[in-house]
N, C-alpha and C positions, 0 to 999 in steps of 0.2 A: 896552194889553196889559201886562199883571203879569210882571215876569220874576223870577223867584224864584232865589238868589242860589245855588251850589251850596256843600251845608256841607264846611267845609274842620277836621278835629280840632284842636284845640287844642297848640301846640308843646310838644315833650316827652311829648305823652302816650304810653301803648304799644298799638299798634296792633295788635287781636287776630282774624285773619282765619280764616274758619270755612268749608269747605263741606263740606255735606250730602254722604253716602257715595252714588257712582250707583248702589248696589244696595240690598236691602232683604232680611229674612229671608222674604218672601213669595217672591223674583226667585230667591235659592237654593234655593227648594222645589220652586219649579217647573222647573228648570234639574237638579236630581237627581232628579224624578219623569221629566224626557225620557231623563236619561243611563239611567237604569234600564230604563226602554220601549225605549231602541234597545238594549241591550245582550243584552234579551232574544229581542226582533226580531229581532237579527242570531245569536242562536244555533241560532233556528230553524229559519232562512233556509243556516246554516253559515257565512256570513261568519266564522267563527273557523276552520275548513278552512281555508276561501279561503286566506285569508290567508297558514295557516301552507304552503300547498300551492306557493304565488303565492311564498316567500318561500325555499322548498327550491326551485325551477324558478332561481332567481337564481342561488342558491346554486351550482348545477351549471353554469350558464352563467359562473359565476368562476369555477371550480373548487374549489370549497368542501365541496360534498357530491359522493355517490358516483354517486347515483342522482334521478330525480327523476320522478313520474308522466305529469307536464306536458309536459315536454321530450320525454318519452318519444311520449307521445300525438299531439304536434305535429308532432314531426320524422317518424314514420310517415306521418302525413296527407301533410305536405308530397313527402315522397319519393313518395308515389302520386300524387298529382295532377300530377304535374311531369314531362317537360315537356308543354305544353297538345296538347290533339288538334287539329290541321289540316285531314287527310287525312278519307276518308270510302271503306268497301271493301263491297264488295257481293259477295255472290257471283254467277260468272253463269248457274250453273241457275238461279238465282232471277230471272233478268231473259231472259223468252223472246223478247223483242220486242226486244233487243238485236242491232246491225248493226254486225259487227264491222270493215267499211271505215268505217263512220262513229260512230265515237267519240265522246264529250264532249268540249270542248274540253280539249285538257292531263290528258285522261285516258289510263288506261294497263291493258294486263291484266297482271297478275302471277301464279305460282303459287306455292303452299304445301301444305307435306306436313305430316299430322295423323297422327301416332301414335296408336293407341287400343290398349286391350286389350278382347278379346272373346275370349268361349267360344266351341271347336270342339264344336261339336254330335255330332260323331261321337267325337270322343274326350273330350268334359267335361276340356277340358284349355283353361286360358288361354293366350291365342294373342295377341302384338302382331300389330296390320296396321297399313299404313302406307295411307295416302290423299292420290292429288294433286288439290289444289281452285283453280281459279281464281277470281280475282275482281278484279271491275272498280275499278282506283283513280282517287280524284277528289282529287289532288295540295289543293284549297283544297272537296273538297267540304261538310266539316264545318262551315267557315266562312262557306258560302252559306245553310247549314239556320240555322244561328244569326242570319246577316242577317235572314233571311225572319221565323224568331220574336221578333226585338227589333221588326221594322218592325210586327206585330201586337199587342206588347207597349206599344209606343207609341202606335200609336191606339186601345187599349183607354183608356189613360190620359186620352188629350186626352177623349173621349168621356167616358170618368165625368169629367173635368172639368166639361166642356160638361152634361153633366147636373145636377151638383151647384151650377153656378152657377144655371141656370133653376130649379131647386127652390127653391134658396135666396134669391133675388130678393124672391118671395111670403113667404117665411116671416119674411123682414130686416124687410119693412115690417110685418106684424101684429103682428110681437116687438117692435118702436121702442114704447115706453112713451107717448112723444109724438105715435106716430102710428098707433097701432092704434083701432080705433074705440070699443070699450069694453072693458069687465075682461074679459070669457069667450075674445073672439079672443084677447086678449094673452097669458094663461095656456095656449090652446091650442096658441100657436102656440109659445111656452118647451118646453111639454110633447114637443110633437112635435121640435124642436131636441135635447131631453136624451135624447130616445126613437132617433135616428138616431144619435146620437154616443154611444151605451150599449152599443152593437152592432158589433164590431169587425171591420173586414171578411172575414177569413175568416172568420167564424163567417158571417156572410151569406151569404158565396159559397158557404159549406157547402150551407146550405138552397136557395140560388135554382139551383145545381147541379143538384140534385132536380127543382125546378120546370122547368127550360130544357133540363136537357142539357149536357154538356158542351159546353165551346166559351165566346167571348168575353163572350158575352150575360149570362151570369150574372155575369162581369170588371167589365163595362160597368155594371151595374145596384146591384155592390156597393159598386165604389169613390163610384159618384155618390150613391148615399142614406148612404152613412158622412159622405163628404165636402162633405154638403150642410147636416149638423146645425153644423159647424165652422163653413161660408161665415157662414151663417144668424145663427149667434152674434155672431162678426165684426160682420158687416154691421148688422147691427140694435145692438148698444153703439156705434158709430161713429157713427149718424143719432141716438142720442141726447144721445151726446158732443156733436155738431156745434155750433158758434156761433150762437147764438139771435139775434144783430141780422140778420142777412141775412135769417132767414125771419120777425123781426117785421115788418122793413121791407115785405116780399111781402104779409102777414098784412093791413099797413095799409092797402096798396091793394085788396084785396079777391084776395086769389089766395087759389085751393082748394087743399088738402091735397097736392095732386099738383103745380102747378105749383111750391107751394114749396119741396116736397121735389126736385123735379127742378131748381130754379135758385138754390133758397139753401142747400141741403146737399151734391147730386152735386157741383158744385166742390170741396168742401171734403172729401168721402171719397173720391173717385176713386183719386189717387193711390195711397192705404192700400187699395182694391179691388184694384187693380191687382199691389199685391205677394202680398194675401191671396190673390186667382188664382193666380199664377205659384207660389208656396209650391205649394201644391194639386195644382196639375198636377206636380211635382218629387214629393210624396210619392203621388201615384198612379200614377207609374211607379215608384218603388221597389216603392210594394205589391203593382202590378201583376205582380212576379216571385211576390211570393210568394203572393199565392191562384193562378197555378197549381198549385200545389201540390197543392188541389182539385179539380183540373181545369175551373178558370174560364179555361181560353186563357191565352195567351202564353209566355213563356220557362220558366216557372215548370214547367210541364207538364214539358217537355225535360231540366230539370234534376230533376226528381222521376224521371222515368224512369231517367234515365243513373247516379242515386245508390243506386237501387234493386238497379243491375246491380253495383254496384261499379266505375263505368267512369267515376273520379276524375280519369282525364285529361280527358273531356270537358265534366265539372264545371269544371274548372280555365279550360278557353277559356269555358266561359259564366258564371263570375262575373267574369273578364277582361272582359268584352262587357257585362254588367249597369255595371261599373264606366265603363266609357268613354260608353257613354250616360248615365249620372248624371252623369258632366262634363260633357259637350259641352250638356245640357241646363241643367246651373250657368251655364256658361259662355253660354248664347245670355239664359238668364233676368234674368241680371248688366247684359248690354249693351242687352236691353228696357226693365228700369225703369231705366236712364241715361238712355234720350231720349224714355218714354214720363213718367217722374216728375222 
């Protein structure tokens, strides 16, 4: 073996060390053709409002300016929704089937007088009257309606879960490059992946709304074909990601397409299944609030209603409620893939 000796310059010479610039006048061009595209971007967009709107809200929160739009607009909202609605009141002509020895539990009757003004008919002269109304109070009733549509809210979710994974199962393996059977599945089944993921789910729940009806069903069928173009995508670059000697190994003894897919790649994708799942199921309960909106079932519904009335307090307990189920579901997702990954 030759070892070749390394050159060392000659003593006293001057040593003249040179490097190339990291940039080039092509990297400048293209770096002021982007600054130019966002600048315009953002003026279309207002990002320069923003900013200066974002920057006068500060300003009032120092004490710096007088006035501020933001501040303005915030502090209203916030003062109306605040504090959250508990309570829940009914009236009780409107509940004829009401036993007034047996009450709800920690229910209560109350009364209230309503001012109104009305014309006397005999004299065309406006007239206050006053009117006593009772009505039944449920000291935590608003907080039981909310129980009831997060517990709907969330098994809308698991189900479009549960949906979007058995779709997507079929679509992982004809989309695997490596294991779809020829070009036409493989393209069909890409197609139909970018075909479900195109489509956002309210605009789905919109249409299947129409189809179904109001109610979960439409909930159920949006979040799972949105959320099955994603699985789908996932799952199928992971089996072709996968480590090639465990399924050549399989390949040499004579295993079919199936067993090697199930014993030299499911080891090796599960875990990343596992979190792609639990993701999944976390953003189809968040979204799950908001296609009610459409009236695809769950909370979503409630909250469209109560925002419609202007009745900001009970807004207030149910993005409270949205909020605590997004943790508590962090939190159980977090301690899953600890002892299932």
């Amino acid at each position: 073996m030759d070892i070749k000796p390394i050159p060392v310059p000659a003593s006293g010479s001057a040593l003249a060390w040179k490097l190339d610039a990291p940039y080039s006048a092509r990297h400048v061009f293209i770096i002021a053709t982007l600054l130019v595209v966002i600048l315009f971007t953002g003026h279309r967009t207002e990002m320069d409002r923003m900013i200066a709107m974002s920057a006068q809200a500060v300003g009032k929160l120092l004490g710096l300016t007088d006035e501020s739009q933001v501040v303005h607009g915030l502090s209203r909202v916030a003062q109306s929704m605040w504090p959250p609605v508990m309570t829940e009141k009914e009236e009780v002509g409107r509940l004829p089937e009401l036993d007034r020895s047996r009450l709800p539990l920690f229910s209560r009757i109350e009364f209230e007088e309503r001012s109104e003004q009305r014309m006397n008919t005999q004299t065309l002269q406006m007239e206050t009257t006053t009117e006593r109304i009772e009505y039944l109070v449920k000291p935590a009733g608003y907080l039981w309606t909310i129980f009831i549509k997060m517990i709907e809210t969330f098994e809308i979710a698991i189900w479009g879960t549960l949906l979007s994974i058995m779709a997507s199962i079929p679509l992982a393996y004809y989309a695997a490059r490596n294991y779809s059977p020829n070009r036409a599945t493989y393209t069909l089944a890409r197609a139909t992946i970018s075909l479900l993921r195109s489509a956002p789910e309210l605009i789905v729940a919109l249409f299947l709304v129409l189809a179904y009806g109001f109610g979960p069903i439409a909930g159920v069928l949006a979040l799972g074909l949105h959320a099955a173009g994603f699985l789908g995508k996932f799952y199928a670059e992971d089996i072709e990601n996968a480590d090639r000697k465990p399924q050549e190994a399989l390949e040499a003894i004579g295993a079919g397409k199936l067993k090697t897919l199930w014993y030299g790649v499911m080891p090796q994708v599960l875990p990343q299944y596992i979190a792609y799942s639990l993701y999944i199921l976390d953003r189809n309960l968040r979204m799950a609030t908001v296609i009610g909106l459409v009236g695809a079932g769950g909370i979503g519904q409630e909250l469209k209603g109560r925002f419609d009335m202007f009745q900001y307090g009970h807004v207030c307990t149910i993005l409270l409620a949205i909020f605590i189920a997004v943790f508590l579901l962090d939190q159980f997702s977090a301690r899953l893939r600890a002892k299932l990954i």
